[in-house]
C-alpha positions as CSV (number, residue, x, y, z in Angstrom):
1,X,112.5,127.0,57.9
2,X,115.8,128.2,58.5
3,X,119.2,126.7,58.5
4,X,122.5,127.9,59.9
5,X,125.7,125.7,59.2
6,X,128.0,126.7,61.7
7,X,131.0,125.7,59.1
8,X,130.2,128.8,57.0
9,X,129.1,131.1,60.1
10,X,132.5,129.9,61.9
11,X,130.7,129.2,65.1
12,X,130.3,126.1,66.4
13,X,127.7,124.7,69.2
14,X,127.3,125.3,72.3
15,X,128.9,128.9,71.4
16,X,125.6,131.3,72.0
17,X,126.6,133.3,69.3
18,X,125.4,130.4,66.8
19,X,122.0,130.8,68.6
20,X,121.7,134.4,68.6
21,X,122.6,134.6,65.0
22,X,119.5,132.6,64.4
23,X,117.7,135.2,66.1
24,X,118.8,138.3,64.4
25,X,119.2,136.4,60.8
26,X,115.2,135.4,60.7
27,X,114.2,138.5,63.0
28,X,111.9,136.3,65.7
29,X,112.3,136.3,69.4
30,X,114.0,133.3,70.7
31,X,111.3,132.3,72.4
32,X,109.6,131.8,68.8
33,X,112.6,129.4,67.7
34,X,112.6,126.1,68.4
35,X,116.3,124.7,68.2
36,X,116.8,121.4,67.8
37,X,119.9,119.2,69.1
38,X,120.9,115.5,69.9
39,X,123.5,117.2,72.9
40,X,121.2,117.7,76.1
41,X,124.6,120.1,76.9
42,X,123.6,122.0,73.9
43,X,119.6,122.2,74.7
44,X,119.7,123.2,78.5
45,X,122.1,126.0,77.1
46,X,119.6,126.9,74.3
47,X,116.6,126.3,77.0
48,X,118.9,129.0,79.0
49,X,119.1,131.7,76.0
50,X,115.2,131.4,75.7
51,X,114.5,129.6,73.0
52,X,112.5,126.2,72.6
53,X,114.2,123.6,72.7
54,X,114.2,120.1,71.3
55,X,116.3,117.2,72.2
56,X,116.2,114.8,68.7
57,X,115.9,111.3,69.6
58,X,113.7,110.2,66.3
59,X,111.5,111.2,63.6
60,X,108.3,109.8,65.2
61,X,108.8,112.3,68.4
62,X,110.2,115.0,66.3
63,X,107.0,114.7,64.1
64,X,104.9,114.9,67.3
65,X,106.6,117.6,68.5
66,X,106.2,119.8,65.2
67,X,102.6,118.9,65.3
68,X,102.3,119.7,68.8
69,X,103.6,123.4,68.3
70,X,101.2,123.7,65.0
71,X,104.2,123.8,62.6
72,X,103.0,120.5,61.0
């Protein structure tokens, strides 16, 4: 797992920088980062960088999800 807090980066969401700093900080390929947000504005834009994404509704579907891509 990986976590970025845009406070200490200085970048906030939906900047792609955030995004891309993911990218280069863990050394994967977006498309082997699944980004999760609560903003469909912020997933179509991550959906448009390449990498998976996740719109949060709850823990039950997040769960599912996380099983669903064999992370859980």
């Amino acid at each position: 797992y990986f976590f970025v807090s845009s406070y200490e980066v200085e970048l906030k969401k939906p900047d792609p920088g955030i995004y891309q700093l993911v990218a280069k900080e863990t050394g994967l390929k977006p498309d082997e980062i699944m980004i999760c947000d609560d903003k469909e504005k912020n997933v179509d834009l991550i959906s448009e960088l390449g990498f998976v994404p996740y719109v949060y509704e709850n823990i039950e579907s997040f769960k599912e999800k996380l099983e669903n891509l064999q992370i859980l």
